[in-house]
C-alpha positions, -999 to +999 in steps of 0.1 A: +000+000+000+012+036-009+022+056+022-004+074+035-005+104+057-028+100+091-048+128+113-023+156+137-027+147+172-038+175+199-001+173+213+034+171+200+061+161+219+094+169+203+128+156+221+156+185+219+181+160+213+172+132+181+206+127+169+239+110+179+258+142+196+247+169+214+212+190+221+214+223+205+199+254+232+164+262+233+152+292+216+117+290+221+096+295+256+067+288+274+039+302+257+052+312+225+034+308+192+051+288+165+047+281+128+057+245+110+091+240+104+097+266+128+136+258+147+132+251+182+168+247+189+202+262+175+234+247+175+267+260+175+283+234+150+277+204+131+270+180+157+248+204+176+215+198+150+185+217+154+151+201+162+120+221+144+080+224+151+062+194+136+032+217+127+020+254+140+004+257+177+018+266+205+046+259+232+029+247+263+056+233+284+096+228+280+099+196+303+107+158+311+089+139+291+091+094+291+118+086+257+116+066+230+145+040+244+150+012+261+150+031+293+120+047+294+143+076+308+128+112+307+144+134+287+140+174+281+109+176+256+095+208+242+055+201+241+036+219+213-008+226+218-020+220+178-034+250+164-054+225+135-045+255+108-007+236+097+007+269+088+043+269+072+064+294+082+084+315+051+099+292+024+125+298-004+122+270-025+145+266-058+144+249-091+181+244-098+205+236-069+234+241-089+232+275-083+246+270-048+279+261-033+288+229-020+295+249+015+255+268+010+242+232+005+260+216+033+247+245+059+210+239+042+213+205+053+220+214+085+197+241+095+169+213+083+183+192+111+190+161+088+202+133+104+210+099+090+174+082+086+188+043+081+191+046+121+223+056+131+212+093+128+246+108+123+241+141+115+244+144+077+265+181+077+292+167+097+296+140+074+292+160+044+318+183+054+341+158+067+343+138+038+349+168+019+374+156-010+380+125+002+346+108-009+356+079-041+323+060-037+291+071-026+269+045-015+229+049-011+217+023+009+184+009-004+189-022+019+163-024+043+180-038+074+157-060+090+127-083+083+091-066+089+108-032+083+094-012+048+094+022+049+129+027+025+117-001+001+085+023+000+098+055-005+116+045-031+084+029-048+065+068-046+091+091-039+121+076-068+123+110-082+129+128-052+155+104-038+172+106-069+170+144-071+188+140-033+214+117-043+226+144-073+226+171-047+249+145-023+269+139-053+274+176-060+286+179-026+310+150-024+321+147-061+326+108-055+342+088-090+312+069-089+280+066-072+258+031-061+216+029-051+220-006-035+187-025-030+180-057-021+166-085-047+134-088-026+123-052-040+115-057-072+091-027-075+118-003-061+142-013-083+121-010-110+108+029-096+148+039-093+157+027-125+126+045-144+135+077-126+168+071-137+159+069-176+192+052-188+218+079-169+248+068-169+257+088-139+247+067-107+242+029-111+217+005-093+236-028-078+210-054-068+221-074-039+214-107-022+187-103+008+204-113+035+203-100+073+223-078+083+236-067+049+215-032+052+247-026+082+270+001+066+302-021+069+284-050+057+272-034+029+304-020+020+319-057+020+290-069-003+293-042-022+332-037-027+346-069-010+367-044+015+364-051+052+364-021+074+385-025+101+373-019+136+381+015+148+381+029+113+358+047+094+342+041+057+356+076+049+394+064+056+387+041+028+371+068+001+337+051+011+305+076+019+271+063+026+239+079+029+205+059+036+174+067+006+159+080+033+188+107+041+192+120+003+148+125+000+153+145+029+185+162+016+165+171-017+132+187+006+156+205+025+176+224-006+151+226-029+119+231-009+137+247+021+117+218+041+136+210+077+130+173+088+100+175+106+087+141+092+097+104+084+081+075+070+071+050+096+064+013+092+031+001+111+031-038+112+031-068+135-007-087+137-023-068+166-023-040+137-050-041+115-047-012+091-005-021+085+008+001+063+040+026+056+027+061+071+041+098+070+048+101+112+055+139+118+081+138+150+068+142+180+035+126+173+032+103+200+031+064+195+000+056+205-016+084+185+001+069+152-016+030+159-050+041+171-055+053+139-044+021+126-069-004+145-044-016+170-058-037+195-041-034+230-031-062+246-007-059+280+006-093+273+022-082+240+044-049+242+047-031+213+088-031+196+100+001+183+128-010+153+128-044+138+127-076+154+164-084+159+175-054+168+144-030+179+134-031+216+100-030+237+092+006+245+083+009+282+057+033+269+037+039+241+035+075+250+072+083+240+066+104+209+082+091+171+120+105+164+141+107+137+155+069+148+122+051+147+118+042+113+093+008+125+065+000+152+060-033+155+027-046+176+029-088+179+002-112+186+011-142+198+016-162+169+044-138+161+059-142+199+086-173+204+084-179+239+118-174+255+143-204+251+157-218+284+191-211+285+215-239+283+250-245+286+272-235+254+286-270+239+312-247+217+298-259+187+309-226+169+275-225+152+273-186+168+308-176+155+302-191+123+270-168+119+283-135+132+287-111+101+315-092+122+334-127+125+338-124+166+334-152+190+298-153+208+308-180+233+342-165+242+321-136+249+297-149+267+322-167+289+338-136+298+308-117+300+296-147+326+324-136+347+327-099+342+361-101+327+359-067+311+390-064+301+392-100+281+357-092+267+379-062+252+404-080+237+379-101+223+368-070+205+332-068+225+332-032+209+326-038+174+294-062+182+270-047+162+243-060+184+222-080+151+212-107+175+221-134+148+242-153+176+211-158+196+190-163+167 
């Protein structure tokens, strides 16, 4: 089903801080009237981003408010009253983005408070302007990571213009030798989208890849892709290697040329207590329960609802945490979809678990050391560049 947009909920609930580094400072207060897209927080550099209003309405509180994490933790939460009118504040949108600099384009992307959308939410500036004449190969990651998850196989289904209109500006930007869009072979209809919106260019090539968890990983897709390992520590960029989710460069092409911050993702709804499952636009800050009554979810205590996919996502402690730019899937299971936990027996050392770990550590080893709380061997058994797949326990 196409992705469909769903009714504005009476609050909003927008985290200051949605991105790996650091909250930018609040410039709005209690009380003040704001318009869509409006920033709510300014940085001082690149891995300070910006957060902006979702729609217009106005600030009620700046407080604590229960996170979408593991935790459950509060954290500092601007909360925005809907006004119902969705007013925009003033936009400069342009037809040709060649007629900026690489630098104009990079601080656009910033001020829209893009972060990568594939889940690692990097902010996309800082890795922009730190690849700056280094970048050899930039990869688009097409790859949905996990099972369930559909929202970049999707986008690239309605939006293949737009995502290809992002991945020129990147490519502006960066100046790579050569560009890849890699999607996996279980998309047909998006590879078939990319390539029509491509008509025959010659300038950015689709690679169709085995499906195969975890290949939508960055480093994983880089070994697919080019057959180099990255090693632990380093970064794709050491290597010439840049990579930017489909996600990312649709966002990257509303912020330049429709002077659009990110104020919205698309979010998978799925899992069997759903009934209505579907890829919908969620703006942030819409609150997770809002998003699946509109969807026919039936609650059920027994069966929490996962944000992410089902190896790596985790159970929200609450489903009043509000959507982020990390949550690209909700996941509500019925029972048939639940395996009850397996008791946990001893390990036989039958290497099955080190023979399936895309990052080629040892699970038992691990485990053994984790058993005992012998940090420091856990460490030199490289416990740091687990990627945390859950294919070992799988």
């Amino acid at each position: 089903k196409p992705i469909r947009s769903l009714h504005l909920p009476k609050f909003f609930y927008v985290p200051v801080l949605q991105h790996s580094g650091t909250a930018g400072d609040v410039i709005v207060q209690q009380g003040d009237l704001v318009l869509k897209g409006q920033a709510l927080t300014k940085g001082d550099n690149y891995r300070q981003l910006p957060v902006h209003s979702p729609t217009s309405g106005k600030v009620v509180a700046i407080q604590p408010h229960v996170s979408s994490h593991p935790s459950g933790l509060p954290e500092l939460t601007i909360v925005i009253e809907t006004d119902g009118e969705d007013k925009w504040i003033e936009r400069q949108p342009i037809d040709d983005f060649l007629s900026l600099t690489a630098e104009q384009i990079i601080q656009k992307v910033y001020q829209a408070g893009i972060a990568g959308l594939g889940g690692a939410v990097f902010p996309t500036s800082h890795k922009l302007h730190f690849a700056d004449k280094r970048c050899k190969l930039l990869i688009i990651n097409g790859a949905e990571c996990e099972p369930y998850i559909t929202c970049d196989d999707r986008l690239m289904q309605d939006y293949a213009d737009e995502m290809i209109e992002g991945v020129r500006i990147l490519r502006y930007v960066l100046r790579p030798e050569e560009v890849v869009i890699a999607i996996e072979d279980n998309k047909p209809k998006a590879i078939q989208a990319v390539e029509k919106a491509l008509k025959g260019a010659n300038d950015i090539s689709v690679r169709v890849i085995p499906t195969k968890y975890p290949s939508g990983a960055s480093d994983q897709l880089v070994q697919v892709l080019t057959g180099l390992e990255i090693p632990q520590g380093k970064r794709t960029i050491e290597m010439g290697i840049v990579m930017h989710n489909v996600g990312t460069a649709f966002a990257v092409k509303r912020a330049v040329m429709d002077d659009e911050p990110l104020i919205e993702r698309v979010v998978t709804l799925t899992g069997d207590k759903i009934r209505n499952k579907g890829n919908v636009w969620a703006r942030l800050g819409t609150p997770i329960l809002h998003l699946l009554e509109q969807v026919d979810y039936q609650a059920d205590e027994r069966f929490p609802v996962f944000l992410g996919g089902p190896m790596m996502g985790f159970i929200l402690p609450s489903l009043q945490s509000p959507i982020t730019k990390t949550a690209n899937c909700i996941i509500a299971p019925d029972h048939f979809e639940y395996a009850p936990p397996e008791p946990e027996r001893n390990c036989i050392r039958c290497s099955s678990c080190s023979d399936a770990c895309p990052v080629g550590l040892l699970p038992q080893q691990l485990y053994w050391f984790a058993r005992a709380e012998d940090h420091d061997k856990s460490k030199e058994y490289h416990l740091d560049a687990c990627i945390e797949c859950g294919v070992c326990a799988y």
